[in-house]
LUMFITOR-291428 format. One line per 2 residues: number of its first residue (from 1); their letters; for each residue x, y, z of N, C-alpha, C. Coordinates in pm, whole numbers. Each point is the difference from the previous one (the first is absolute). Example, Ala and Ser with C-alpha at 12.3 -4.5 7.8 and 13.67 -1.06 7.14 Angstrom:
2
1) AS) 1319:-569:780:-89:119:0:90:120:0 | -35:105:-72:82:119:6:-77:109:73
END
This chain:
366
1) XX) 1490:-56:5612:36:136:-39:42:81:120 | 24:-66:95:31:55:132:-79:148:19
3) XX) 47:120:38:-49:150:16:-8:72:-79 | 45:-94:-147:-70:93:-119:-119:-67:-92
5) XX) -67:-72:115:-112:-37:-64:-104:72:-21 | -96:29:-100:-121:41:-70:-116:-73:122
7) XX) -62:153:80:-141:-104:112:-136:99:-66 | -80:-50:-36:-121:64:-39:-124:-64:126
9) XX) -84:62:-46:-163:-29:106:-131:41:-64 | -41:-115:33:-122:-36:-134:-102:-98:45
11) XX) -154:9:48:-121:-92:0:58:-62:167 | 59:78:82:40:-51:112:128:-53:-13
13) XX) 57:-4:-51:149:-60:-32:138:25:16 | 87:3:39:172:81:-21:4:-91:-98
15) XX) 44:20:-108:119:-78:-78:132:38:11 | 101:-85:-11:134:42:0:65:-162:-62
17) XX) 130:97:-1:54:-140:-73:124:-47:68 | 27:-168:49:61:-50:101:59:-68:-133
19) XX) 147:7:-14:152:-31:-80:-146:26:-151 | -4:-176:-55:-36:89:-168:-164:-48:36
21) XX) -44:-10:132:-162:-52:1:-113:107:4 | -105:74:-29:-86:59:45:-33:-50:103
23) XX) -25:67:120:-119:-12:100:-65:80:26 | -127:-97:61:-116:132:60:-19:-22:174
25) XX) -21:56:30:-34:-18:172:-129:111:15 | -74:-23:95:-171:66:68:119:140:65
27) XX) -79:68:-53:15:169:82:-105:64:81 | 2:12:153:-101:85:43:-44:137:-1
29) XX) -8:52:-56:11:145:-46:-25:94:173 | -119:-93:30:-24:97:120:65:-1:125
31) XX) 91:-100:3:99:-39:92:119:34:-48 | 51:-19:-97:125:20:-144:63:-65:69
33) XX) 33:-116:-46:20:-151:46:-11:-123:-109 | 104:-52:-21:-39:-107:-43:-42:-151:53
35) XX) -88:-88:-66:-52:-107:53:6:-124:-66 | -9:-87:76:6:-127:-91:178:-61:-51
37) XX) 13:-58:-58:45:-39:-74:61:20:-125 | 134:23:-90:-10:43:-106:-5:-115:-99
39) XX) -67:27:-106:-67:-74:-122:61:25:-120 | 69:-110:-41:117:36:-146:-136:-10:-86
41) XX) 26:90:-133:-78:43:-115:59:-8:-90 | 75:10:-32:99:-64:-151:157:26:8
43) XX) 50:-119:-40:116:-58:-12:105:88:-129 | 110:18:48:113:54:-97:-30:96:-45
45) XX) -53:105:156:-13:119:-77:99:89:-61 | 9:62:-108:94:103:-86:39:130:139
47) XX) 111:18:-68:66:82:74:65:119:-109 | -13:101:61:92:150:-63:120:-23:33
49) XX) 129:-46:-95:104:32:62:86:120:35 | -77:109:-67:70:105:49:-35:66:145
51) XX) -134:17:-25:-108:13:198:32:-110:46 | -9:-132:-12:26:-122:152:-132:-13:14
53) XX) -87:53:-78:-199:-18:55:-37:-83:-109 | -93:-46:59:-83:-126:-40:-145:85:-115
55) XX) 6:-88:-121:-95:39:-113:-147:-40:20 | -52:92:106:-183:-23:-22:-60:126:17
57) XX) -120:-27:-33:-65:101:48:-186:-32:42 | -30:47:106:-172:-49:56:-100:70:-2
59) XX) -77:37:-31:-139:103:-42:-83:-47:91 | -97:85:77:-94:-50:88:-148:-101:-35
61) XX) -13:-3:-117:-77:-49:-51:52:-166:-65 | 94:-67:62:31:-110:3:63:-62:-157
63) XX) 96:96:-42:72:-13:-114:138:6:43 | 124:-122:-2:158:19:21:40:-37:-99
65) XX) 76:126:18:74:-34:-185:140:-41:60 | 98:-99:-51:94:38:1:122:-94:-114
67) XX) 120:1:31:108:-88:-109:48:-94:78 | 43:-112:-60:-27:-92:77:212:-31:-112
69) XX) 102:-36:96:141:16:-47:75:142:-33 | 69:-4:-38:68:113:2:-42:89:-133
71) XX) -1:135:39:-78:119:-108:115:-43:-129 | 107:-9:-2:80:-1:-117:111:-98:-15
73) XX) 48:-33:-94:137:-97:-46:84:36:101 | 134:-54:7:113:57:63:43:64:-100
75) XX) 71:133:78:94:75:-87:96:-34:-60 | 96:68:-39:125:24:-53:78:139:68
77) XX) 120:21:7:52:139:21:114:-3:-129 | -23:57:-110:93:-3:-49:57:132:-132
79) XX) 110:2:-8:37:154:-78:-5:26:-121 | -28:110:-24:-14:28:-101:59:174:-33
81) XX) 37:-12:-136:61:151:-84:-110:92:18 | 32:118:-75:-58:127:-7:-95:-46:-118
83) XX) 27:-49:-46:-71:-76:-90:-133:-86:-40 | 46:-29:169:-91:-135:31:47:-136:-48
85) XX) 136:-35:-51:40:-58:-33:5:-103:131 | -15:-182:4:-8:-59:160:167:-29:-35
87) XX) 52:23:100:164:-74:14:24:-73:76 | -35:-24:152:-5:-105:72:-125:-35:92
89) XX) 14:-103:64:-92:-10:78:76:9:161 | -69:13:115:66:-66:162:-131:-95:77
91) XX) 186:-83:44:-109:-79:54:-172:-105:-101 | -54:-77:89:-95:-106:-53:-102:117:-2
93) XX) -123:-100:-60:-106:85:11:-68:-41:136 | -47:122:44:-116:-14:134:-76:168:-4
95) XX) -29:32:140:-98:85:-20:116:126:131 | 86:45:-102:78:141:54:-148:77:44
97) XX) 110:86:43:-3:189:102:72:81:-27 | -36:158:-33:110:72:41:123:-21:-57
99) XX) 76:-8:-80:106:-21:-45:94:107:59 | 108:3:7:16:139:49:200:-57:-14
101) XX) 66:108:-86:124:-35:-27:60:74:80 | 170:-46:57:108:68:111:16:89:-168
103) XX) 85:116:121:45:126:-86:82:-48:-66 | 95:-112:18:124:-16:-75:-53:-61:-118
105) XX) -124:-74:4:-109:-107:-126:91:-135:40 | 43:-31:83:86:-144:55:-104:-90:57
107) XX) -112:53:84:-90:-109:40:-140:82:-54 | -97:-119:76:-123:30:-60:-100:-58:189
109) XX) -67:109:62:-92:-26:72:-149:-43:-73 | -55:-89:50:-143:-30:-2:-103:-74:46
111) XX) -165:35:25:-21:-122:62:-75:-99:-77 | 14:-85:91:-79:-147:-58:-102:-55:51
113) XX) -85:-28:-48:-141:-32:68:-52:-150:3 | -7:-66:98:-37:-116:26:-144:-62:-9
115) XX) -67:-45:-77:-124:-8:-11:-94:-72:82 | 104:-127:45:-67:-74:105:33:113:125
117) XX) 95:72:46:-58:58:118:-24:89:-11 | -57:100:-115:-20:109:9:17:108:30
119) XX) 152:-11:-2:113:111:77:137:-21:-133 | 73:123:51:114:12:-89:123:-15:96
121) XX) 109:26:-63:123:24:45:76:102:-123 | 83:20:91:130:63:-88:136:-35:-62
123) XX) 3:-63:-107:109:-11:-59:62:47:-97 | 190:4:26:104:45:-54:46:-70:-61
125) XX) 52:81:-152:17:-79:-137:145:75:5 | 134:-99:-8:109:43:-81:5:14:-155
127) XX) -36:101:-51:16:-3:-120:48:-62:-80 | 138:-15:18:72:10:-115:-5:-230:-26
129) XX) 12:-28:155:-19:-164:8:-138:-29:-31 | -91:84:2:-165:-29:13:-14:-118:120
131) XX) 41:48:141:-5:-38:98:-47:40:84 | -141:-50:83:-61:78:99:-11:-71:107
133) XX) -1:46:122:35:43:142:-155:3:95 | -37:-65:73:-119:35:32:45:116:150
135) XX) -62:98:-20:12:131:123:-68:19:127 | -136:-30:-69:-87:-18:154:-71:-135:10
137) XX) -16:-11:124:-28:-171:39:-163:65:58 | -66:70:68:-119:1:62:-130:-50:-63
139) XX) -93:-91:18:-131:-28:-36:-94:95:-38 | 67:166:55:-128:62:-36:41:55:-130
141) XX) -77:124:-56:34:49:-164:148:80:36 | 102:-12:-83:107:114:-46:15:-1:-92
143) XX) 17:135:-45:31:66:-163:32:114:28 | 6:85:-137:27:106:3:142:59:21
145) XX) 76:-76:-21:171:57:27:48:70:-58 | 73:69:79:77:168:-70:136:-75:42
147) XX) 137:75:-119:127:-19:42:32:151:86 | 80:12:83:81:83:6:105:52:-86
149) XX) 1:121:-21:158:75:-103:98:-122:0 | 21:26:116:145:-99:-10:-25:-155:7
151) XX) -121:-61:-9:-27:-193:-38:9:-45:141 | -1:78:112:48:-67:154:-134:-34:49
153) XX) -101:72:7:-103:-37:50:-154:-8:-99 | -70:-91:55:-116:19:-87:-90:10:107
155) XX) -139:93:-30:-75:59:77:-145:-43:-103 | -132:-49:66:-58:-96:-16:-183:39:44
157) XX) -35:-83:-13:-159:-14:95:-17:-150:45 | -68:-5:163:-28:-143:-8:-169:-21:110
159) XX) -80:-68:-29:-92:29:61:-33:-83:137 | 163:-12:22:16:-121:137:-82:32:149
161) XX) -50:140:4:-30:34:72:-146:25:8 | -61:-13:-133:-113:38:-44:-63:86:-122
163) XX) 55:123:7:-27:110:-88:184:-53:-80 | 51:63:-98:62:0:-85:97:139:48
165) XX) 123:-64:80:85:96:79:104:32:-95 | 88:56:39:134:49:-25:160:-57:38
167) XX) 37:-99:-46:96:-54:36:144:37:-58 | 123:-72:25:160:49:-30:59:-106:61
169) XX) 92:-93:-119:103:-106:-12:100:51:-68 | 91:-5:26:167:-23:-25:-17:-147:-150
171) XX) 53:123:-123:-79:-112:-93:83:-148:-22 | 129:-4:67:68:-128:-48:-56:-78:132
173) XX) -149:-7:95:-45:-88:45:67:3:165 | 93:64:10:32:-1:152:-84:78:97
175) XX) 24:-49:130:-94:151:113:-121:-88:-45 | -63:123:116:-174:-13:-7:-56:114:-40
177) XX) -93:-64:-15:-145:157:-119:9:128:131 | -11:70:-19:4:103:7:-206:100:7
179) XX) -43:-9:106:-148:63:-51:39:135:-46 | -68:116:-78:56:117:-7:-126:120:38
181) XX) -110:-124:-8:-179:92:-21:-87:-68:39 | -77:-22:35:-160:-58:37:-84:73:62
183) XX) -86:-33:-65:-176:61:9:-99:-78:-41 | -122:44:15:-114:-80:-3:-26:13:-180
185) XX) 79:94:-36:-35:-44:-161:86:-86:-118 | -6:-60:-85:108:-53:-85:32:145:-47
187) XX) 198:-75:-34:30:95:-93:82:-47:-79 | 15:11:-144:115:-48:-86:103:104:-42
189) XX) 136:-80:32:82:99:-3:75:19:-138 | -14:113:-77:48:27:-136:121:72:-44
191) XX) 69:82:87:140:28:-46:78:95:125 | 125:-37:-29:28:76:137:146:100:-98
193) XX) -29:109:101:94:84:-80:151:-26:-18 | 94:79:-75:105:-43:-35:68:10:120
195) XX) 18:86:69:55:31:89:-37:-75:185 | -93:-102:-31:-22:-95:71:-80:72:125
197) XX) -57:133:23:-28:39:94:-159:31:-10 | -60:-55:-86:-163:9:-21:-41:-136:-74
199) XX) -92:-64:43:-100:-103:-75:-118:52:-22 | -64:21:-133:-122:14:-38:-80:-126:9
201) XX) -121:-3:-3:-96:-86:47:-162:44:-53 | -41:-100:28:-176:-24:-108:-14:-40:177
203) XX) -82:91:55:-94:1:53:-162:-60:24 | -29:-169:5:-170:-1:-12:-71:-47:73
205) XX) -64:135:24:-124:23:123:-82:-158:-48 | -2:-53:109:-59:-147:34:-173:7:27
207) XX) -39:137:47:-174:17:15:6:8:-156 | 72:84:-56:-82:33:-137:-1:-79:-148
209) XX) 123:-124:106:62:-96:-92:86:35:-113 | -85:71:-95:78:37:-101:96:185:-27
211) XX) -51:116:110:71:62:66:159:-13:-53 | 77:71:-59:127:20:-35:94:109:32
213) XX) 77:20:136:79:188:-48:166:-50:45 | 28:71:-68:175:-9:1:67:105:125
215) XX) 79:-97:98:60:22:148:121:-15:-30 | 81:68:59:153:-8:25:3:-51:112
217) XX) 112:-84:24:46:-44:128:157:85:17 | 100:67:52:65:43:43:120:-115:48
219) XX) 82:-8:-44:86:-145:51:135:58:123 | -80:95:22:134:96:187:-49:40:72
221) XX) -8:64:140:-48:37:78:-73:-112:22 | -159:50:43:-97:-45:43:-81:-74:-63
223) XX) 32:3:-154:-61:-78:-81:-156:-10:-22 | -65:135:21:-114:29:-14:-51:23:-114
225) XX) -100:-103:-93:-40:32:-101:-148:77:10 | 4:47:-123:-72:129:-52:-45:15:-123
227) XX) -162:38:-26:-38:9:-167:29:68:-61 | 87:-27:-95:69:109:-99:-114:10:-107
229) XX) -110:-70:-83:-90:22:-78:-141:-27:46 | -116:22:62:-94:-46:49:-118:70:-6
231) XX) -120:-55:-110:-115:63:-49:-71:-96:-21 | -145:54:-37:-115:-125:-44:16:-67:-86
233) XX) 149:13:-96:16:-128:-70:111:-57:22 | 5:-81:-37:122:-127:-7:105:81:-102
235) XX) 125:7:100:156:-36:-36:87:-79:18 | 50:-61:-25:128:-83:12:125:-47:-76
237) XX) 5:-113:26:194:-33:-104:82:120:5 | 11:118:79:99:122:10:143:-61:-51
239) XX) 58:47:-40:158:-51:-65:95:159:-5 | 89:2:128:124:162:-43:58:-51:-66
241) XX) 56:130:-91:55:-15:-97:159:-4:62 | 82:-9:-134:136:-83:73:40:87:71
243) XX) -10:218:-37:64:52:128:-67:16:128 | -140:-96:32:-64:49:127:-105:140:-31
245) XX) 29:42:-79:-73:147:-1:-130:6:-44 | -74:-91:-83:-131:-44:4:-35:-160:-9
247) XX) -114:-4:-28:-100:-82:3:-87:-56:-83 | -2:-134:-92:-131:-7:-76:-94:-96:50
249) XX) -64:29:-22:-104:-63:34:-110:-48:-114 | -164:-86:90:-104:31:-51:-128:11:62
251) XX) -57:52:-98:-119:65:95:-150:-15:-76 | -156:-35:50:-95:6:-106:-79:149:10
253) XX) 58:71:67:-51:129:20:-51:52:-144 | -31:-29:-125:-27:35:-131:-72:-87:11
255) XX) -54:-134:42:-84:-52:-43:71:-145:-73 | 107:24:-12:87:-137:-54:101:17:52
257) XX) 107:-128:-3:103:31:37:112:73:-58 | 107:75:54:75:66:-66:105:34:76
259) XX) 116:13:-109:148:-2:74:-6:129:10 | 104:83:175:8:113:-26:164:46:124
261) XX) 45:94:-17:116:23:79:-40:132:85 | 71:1:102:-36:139:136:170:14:70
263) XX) 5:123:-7:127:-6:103:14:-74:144 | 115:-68:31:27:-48:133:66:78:52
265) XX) 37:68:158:-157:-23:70:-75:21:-8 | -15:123:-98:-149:81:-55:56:165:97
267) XX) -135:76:2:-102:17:-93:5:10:-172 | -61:71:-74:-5:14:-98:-107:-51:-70
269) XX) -4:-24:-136:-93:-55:-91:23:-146:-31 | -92:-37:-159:30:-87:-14:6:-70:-150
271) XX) 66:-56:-85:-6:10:-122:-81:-105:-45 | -35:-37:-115:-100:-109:-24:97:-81:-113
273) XX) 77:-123:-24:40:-74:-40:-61:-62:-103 | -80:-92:0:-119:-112:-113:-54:116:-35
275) XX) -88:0:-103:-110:29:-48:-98:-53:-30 | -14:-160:-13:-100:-134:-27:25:-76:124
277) XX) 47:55:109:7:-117:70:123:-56:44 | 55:-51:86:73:-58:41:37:-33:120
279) XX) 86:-97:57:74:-71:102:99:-35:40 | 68:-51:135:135:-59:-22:100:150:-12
281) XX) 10:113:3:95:56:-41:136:-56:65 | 128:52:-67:174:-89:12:58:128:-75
283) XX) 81:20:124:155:115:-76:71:-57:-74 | 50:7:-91:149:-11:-69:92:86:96
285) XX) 110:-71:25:137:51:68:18:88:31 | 34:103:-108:-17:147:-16:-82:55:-2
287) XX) -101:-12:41:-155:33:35:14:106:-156 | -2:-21:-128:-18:58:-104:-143:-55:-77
289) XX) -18:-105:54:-120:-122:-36:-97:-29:86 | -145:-29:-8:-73:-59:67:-104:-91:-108
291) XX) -10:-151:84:-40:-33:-75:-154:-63:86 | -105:-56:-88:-125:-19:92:-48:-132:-114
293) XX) -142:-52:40:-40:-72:-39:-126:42:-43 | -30:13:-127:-126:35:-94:-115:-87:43
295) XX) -122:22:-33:-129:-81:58:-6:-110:-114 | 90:28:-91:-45:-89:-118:167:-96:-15
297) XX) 77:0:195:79:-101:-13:116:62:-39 | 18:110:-84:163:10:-59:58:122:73
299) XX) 140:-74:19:72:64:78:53:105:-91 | -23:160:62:-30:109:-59:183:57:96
301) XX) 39:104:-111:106:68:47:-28:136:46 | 49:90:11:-33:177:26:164:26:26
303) XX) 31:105:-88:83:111:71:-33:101:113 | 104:-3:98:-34:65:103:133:101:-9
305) XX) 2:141:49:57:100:-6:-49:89:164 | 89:-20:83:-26:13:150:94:164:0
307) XX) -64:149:64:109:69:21:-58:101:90 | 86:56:61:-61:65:144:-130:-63:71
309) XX) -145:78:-14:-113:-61:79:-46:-18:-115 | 20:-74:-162:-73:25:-77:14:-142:-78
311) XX) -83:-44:-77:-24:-169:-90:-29:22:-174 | 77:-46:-45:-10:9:-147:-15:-110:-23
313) XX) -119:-90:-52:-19:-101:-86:-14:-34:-129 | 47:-124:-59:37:32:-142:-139:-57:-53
315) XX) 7:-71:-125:-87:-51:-49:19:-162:27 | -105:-45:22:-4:-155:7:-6:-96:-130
317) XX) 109:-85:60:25:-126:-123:-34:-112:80 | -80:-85:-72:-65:-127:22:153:-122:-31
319) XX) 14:-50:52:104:-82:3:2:-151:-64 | -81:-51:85:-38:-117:-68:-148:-43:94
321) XX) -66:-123:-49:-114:-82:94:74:-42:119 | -37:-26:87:79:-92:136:-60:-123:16
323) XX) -109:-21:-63:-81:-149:76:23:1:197 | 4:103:63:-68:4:168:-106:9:14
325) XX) -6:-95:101:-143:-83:26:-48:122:60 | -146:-34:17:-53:148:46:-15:-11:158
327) XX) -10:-79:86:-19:-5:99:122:128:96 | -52:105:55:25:104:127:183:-69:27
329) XX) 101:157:-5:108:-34:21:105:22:-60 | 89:-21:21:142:13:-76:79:-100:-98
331) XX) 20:-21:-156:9:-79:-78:131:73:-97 | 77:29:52:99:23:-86:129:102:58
333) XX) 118:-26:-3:129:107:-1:42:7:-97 | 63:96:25:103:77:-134:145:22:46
335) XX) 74:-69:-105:187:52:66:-17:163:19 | 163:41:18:4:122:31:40:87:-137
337) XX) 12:-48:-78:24:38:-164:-100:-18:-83 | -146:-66:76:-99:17:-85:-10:-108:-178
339) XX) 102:-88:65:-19:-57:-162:-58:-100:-25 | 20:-55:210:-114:-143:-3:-76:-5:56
341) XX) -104:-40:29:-134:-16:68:-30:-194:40 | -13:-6:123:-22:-141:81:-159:22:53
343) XX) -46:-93:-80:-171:40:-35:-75:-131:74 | -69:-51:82:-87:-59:61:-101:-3:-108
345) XX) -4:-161:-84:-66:19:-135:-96:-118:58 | -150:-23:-55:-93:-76:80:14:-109:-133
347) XX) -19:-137:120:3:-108:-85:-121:-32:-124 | 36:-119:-44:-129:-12:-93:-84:-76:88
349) XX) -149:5:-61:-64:-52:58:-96:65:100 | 44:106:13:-62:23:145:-89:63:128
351) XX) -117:-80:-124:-103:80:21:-102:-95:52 | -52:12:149:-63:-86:23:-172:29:32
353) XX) -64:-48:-56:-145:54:40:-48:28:87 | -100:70:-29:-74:27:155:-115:-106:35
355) XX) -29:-46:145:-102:-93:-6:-90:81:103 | -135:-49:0:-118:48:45:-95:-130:94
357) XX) 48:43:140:-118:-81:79:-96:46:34 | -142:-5:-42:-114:55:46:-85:-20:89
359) XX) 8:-123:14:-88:5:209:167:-72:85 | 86:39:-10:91:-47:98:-23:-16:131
361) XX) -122:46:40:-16:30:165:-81:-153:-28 | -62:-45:-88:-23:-181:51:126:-48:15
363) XX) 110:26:-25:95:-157:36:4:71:204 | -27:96:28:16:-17:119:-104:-93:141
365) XX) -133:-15:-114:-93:-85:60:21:-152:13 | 77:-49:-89:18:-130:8:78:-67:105
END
């Protein structure tokens, strides 16, 4: 799992996980040091393909739970009407990322997740041939790809460095990456404005682990990013709308999650979108539409009515079920006419149990 491996500490122990193996190795606490030797603990461990982290968890009282293969089936990415009607599929089945369509709807970015190494890459789908392109070659995790307006560049995350940076390729594969950001925290990058001169970004604080706030990065000058949303709860997936002039987002500041829009750059207020919940928000073209993902799976519509500093939302229509897997992330685009939806649908099957070792600290005596 290279640097996005899952390390816990437990009865004297690090666990972490080396490609799909658990290990444990001796921790000195009072030295903070490790000792000894590391000690494999179970074989083919499950992996998150959307995090790149390894499925366990260790209680001090000598209980490891964890999944032992992969949490779910391979996917599908494939389209469907307003309807919900399925019309095609892309591409085989495996375990997508991020889907994320060029403005023109001619290609298709996404990533792909490798199970034996526990890392992804990024690949490009010609639509119309259902022909894909592999984009990034590095061992460590990449995902997360944004197109540019004009299809020239795609702008990315890769955790080659450690934390989950900010990268930029020239998308027909020529040149070299481009860093644009790095810091000691991951960040996933979720939409960059029309006008190509701002990337929004999910921000997550690495002490608090789960910690979420939405940063702009600035793509001129000095390129100094800055928290555009940042409070004691979690925001992220920010998405401007097609003229740049706001923002949706989500946020659990209510206590659940919920879609909501704020002017870009701000100040101002902020409107509240869902009412039960939701995720994923996506403009329609004409930013006349926003659409999100219901807790109960169905991809939900809203009229949106944008004018001076002010937000008119319509009433919400439930669209159809999506079958997206639940696992953290991005599972679906929408053309720019809103009529199709390219949905990251979870395979059958794919549900794998949880298992329970209860004195695991004997296999280290033997």
């Amino acid at each position: 799992m290279r640097n996005n491996a899952s390390v816990s500490f437990a009865s004297g122990q690090l666990l972490f996980a080396r490609d799909t193996t658990l290990m444990a190795q001796s921790f000195d606490e009072n030295n903070l040091g490790l000792t000894g030797e590391p000690f494999p603990i179970a074989q083919q461990l499950g992996v998150d393909p959307a995090a790149g982290r390894a499925i366990f968890s260790v209680s001090d009282n000598g209980i490891l739970a964890l999944q032992s293969g992969i949490s779910r089936g391979n996917a599908q990415l494939i389209w469907f009407d307003r309807n919900g009607k399925q019309i095609s599929g892309i591409g085989e089945s495996s375990f997508y990322g991020q889907p994320r369509l060029s403005n023109d709807n001619q290609k298709m970015a996404t990533s792909i997740f490798d199970p034996q190494l526990g890392s992804s890459d990024i690949w490009i789908y010609e639509l119309a041939r259902n022909v894909p392109t592999r984009f990034t070659f590095d061992p460590a995790f990449d995902g997360n790809p944004l197109w540019s307006a004009d299809g020239k560049q795609i702008v990315f995350t890769s955790s080659r460095k450690g934390a989950r940076d900010i990268y930029q390729k020239a998308s027909d594969g020529s040149g070299g990456e481009e860093i644009l950001f790095e810091s000691a925290e991951n960040k996933v990058t979720t939409s960059l404005s029309p006008d190509a001169r701002f990337l929004a970004f999910t921000n997550i604080d690495t002490k608090a682990n789960t910690k979420q706030d939405i940063w702009i990065l600035p793509l001129f000058g000095e390129r100094k990013a800055y928290a555009f949303l940042q409070t004691p709860f979690d925001e992220f997936d920010a998405q401007f709308s097609p003229d740049g002039r706001w923002l949706a987002y989500v946020s659990d500041e209510s206590g659940t999650t919920q879609v909501y829009i704020a002017p870009f750059p701000g100040p101002g207020g902020k409107w509240q979108v869902s009412k039960s919940g939701g995720t994923e928000p996506r403009w329609r073209a004409d930013g006349k539409e926003l659409y999100f993902v219901a807790p109960d799976s169905k991809l939900t519509a809203v009229g949106v009515s944008t004018h001076d500093a002010a937000v008119e939302i319509g009433n919400a229509q439930a669209l159809f079920e999506t079958r997206i897997w639940t696992s953290p992330g991005t599972h679906y685009d929408v053309t720019r006419d809103g009529k199709r939806f390219l949905i990251d649908v979870a395979g059958e099957g794919s549900s794998v149990p949880i298992m329970l070792m209860v004195n695991w600290t004997a296999e280290l005596k033997r």
